[in-house]
C-alpha positions, 0 to 999 in steps of 0.5 A: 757771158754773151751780150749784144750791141747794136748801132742804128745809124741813119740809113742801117743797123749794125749788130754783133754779139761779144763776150766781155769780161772785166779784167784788171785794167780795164775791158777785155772783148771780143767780137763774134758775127755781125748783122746788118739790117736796113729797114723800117723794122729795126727794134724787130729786128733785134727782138728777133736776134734775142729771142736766138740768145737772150743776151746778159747786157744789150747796148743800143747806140742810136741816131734815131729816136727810140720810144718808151714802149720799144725800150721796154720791149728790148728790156724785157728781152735783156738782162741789162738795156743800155741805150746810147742816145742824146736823151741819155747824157750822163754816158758822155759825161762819164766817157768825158766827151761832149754831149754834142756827138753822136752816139756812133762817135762816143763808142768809136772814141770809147773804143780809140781809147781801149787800143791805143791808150797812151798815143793820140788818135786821129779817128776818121768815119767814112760813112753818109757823114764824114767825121774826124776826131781828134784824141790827145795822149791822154785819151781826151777828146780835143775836138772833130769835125763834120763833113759830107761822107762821098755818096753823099756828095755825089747825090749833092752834086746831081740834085743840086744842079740841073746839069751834072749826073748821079755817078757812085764811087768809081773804082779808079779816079786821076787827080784831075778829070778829061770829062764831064764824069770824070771831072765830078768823079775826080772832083769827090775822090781828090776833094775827099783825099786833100782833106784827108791829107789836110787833118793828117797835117794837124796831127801828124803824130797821131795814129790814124784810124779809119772805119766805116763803109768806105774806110777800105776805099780810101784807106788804099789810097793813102800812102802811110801807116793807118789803121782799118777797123771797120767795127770800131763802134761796135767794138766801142759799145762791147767795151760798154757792155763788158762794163755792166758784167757781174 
């Protein structure tokens, strides 16, 4: 059984095609290679992968709106179309999360659950936004926050004052900055790192996971036992699609 899911953030698409079975206690999947696509053709882009494959059951998280033409041209080239998106609620009240997150954040809190089942979670996505989540022991959603992800804070910062410079992620940043660049470098990074550390302090038994594009960044500069799963949506959504297998 070969399924496709897809993720289609705010700025990029993430797709990966899975096997996934029904096994005795739930879900069993496994994740092949991933494509990445970042453009204005996203549903041309997945029609270009189905037309390799077509796939059993094809799971479309999206933040951006997908049209009833679109859905049934991605239909059409499916066995089975699930589309994760805040018109379609009934998949969050059947996960037992609240319709307020984005779809992203379901799959990522599907997927918390299906590798760490019994233990509470702590699930942090680093990517144009900064998302915390929390899970308790019995895999309930206890609550997240939302914060501006690093490039976006950097790009704030420059915009939103006359004098500080555009400046991207530096490789290395001190705690306190001996410069104008350093000083907002430091200022991000450091910022970014006390409130990682702060919500390491809510639940300081919880296993900690980190995703998304600067997950491996920032997950070197913690000092304690974590997690990098850096296709935890996809991962999320594969679980979904092994769902909907004959």
């Amino acid at each position: 059984m070969a399924n496709l899911v897809v993720d289609i953030g705010s700025t990029a698409l993430k797709a990966a095609w899975t096997t996934g079975f029904k096994a005795v206690s739930g879900c069993a999947v496994n994740l092949g290679k991933t494509f990445r696509y970042q453009g204005e053709m996203m549903v041309d882009f997945i029609l270009s992968l189905t037309a390799k494959e077509r796939p059993d059951v094809l799971v479309i998280s999206s933040l951006k709106d997908i049209s009833s033409l679109d859905r049934e041209r991605l239909g059409r080239e499916s066995g089975r179309l699930v589309v994760i998106d805040r018109k379609n609620s009934w998949i969050y009240a059947e996960k037992e999360v609240p319709s307020y997150l984005s779809p992203d954040r379901l799959a990522a809190v599907v997927a918390a659950r299906h590798l760490f089942g019994g233990k509470g979670c702590t699930i942090f996505d680093f990517g144009t936004t900064l998302t915390i989540d929390f899970l308790d022991e019995n895999g309930r959603y206890s609550g997240g926050n939302i914060s501006p992800g690093c490039r976006t804070r950097f790009k704030s910062l420059n915009r939103y004052s006359k004098n500080l410079p555009l400046l991207d992620t530096p490789d290395v940043a001190d705690t306190l900055g001996d410069s104008l660049v350093s000083s907002v470098e430091s200022g991000v990074i450091t910022g970014i790192m006390f409130e990682i550390q702060g919500y390491f302090d809510i639940a300081p038994a919880n296993i900690i996971i980190f995703t998304g594009g600067d997950a491996i960044y920032f997950a070197k500069r913690v000092k304690k036992p974590i997690f990098v799963i850096c296709n935890l949506v996809l991962t999320g959504l594969a679980i979904v699609a092994a769902e909907y297998v004959d």
